[in-house]
N, C-alpha and C positions, 0 to 999 in steps of 0.2 A: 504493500500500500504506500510507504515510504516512498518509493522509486518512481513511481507514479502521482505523486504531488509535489515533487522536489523536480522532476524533469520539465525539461523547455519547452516552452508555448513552439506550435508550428505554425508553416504558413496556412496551413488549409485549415487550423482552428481561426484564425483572422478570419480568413473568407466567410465558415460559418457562424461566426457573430456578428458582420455585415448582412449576410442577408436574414438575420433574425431579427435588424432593427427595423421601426417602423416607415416606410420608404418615405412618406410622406409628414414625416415630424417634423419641428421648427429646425426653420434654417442655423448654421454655424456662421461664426465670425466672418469666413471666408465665401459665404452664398451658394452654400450648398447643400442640401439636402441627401440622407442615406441615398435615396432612388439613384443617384447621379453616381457613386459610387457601385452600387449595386446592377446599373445596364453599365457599366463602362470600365468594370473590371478588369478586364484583357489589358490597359492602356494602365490605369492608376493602381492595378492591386500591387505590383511587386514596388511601388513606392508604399503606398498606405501599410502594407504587408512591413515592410524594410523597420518606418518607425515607431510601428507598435512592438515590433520584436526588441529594438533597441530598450523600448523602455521596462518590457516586460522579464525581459531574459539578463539584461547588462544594465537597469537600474540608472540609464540614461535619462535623464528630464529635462526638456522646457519649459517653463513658466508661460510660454505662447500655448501648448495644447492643453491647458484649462482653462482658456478666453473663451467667455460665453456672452449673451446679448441677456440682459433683465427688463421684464417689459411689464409696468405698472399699469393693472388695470383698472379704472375706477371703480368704485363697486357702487354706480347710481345707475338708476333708471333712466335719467337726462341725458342729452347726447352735452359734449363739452361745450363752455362759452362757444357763442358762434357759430354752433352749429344749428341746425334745426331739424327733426326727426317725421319723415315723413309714413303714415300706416297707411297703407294698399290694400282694398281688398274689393270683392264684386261680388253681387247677387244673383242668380238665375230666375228669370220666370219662364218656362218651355211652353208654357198654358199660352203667354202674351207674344213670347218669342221677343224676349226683351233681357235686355241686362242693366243692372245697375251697378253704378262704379263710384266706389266712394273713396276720398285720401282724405286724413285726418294731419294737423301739421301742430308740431307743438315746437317751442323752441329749449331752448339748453337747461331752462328752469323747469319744463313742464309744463308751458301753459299754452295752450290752444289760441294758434295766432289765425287759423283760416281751417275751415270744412269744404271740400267742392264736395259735388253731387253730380253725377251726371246718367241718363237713363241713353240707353242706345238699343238698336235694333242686336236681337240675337244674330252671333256671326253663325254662320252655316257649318263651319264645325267648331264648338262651343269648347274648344278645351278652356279653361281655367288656366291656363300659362300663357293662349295672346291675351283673355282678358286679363291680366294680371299688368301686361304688357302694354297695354294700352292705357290703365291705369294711372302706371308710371313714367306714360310719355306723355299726358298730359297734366301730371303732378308734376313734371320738371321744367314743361312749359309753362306753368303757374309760376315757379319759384321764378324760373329767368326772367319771368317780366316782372315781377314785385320786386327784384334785386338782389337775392339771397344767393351765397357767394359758399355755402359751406353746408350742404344736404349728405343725409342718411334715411336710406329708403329701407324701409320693410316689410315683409311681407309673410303670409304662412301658406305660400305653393311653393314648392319648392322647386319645381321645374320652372313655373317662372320666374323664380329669384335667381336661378343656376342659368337659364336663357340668358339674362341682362347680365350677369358677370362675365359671363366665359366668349370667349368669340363663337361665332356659329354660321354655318354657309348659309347664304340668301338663297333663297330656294321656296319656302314658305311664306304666308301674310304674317305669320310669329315672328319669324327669324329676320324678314323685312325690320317690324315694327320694334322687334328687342334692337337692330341695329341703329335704327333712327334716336333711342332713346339712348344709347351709348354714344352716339355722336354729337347729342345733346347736352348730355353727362361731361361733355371734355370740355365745355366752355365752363364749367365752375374748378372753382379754385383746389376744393374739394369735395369727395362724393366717395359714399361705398353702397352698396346693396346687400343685406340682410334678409336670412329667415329665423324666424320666430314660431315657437308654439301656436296654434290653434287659439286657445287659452288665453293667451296676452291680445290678440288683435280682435276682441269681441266686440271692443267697439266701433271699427271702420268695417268689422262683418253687417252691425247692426244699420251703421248709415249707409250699406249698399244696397239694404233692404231696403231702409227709406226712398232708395234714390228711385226707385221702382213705382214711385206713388208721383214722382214729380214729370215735368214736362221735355222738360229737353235738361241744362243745367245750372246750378246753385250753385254761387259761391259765396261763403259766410264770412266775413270777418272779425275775430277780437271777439267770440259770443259761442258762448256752450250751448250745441242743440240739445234740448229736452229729450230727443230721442237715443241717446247717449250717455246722459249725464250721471246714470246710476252703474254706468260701467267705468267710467274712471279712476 
């Protein structure tokens, strides 16, 4: 048992602690991620291999490979000074063939600076990720004409939240309409997109119910709707 705890790390145990790590965990000092090491092995193992053996086996050390990034999260509800936090979410009527689309806008303190409302014709295929998408292309055309310089959108579809993040070929009216709101998105200062539980967006769930009773669209400002106010 001796021999076998007292003997030297090999290369091929590096390799298999590499790929046991999570490929996709936070980045390192140097902006890379396990995955980058893990498909490109052939190229960086017999260096990566070289000075984890130094350190493991000859007791070799750099004070450089325990540099790591600390990243303070706040732990509030409010998006930071300056920001202001946009809720997405839409209704279906299949009965009316109609949808309702509502964004809810609060700013970094929490407080409800505008409601839109908007009712539209059911689209002919009704996924919940273009209406999601349409939601937050014209939640971001709101923000760019009032002048707000530093949004946070969220939402609880999560293919719509994953459509506006990620790039995606044009090909679809989604994949159109996620592109136009990303290119929308690059004229503020700053912007991220968010999903959120079910749970927490009950409130722009419930004024997209609303938006279903109205005419075409509403926009509120500085003024808590009653139809909302006990979900806050």
């Amino acid at each position: 048992m001796n021999v076998g705890l007292t003997k030297e790390f090999t290369v091929a145990e590096t390799k298999e602690v590499i790929f046991h790590m999570n490929p996709l965990g936070s980045l390192g000092p140097y902006g890379f991620r396990a995955s980058f090491y893990q498909n490109h092995l052939e190229i960086v193992g017999p260096g990566v291999s070289a000075v984890v053996l130094e350190v493991l086996n000859k007791g070799k050390w750099s004070d450089s490979l325990n540099d790591t990034y600390i990243t303070l999260i706040p732990k509030s509800k409010s998006p930071l000074k300056g920001f202001f936090k946009l809720n997405l979410d839409a209704a279906l009527s299949k009965v009316h063939y109609k949808v309702g689309i509502s964004v809810i806008i609060r700013d970094w303190e929490g407080k409800i600076r505008a409601t839109l409302r908007m009712k539209r014709d059911l689209f002919l295929n009704p996924f919940l990720a273009e209406v999601v998408a349409v939601a937050a292309l014209h939640a971001t055309l709101f923000c760019q004409d009032v002048g707000f310089k530093y949004i946070i959108l969220e939402g609880d579809a999560l293919q719509g939240v994953q459509g506006i993040q990620n790039s995606a070929e044009v090909g679809t009216s989604t994949c159109m309409i996620m592109a136009d709101t990303r290119s929308m998105l690059a004229n503020f200062d700053s912007w991220s997109v968010q999903h959120i539980e079910r749970n927490k967006n009950k409130a722009a769930h419930a004024l997209g119910k609303e938006a279903l009773d109205i005419l075409n669209t509403i926009i509120v400002m500085e003024k808590i709707l009653q139809c909302i106010l006990s979900l806050l």
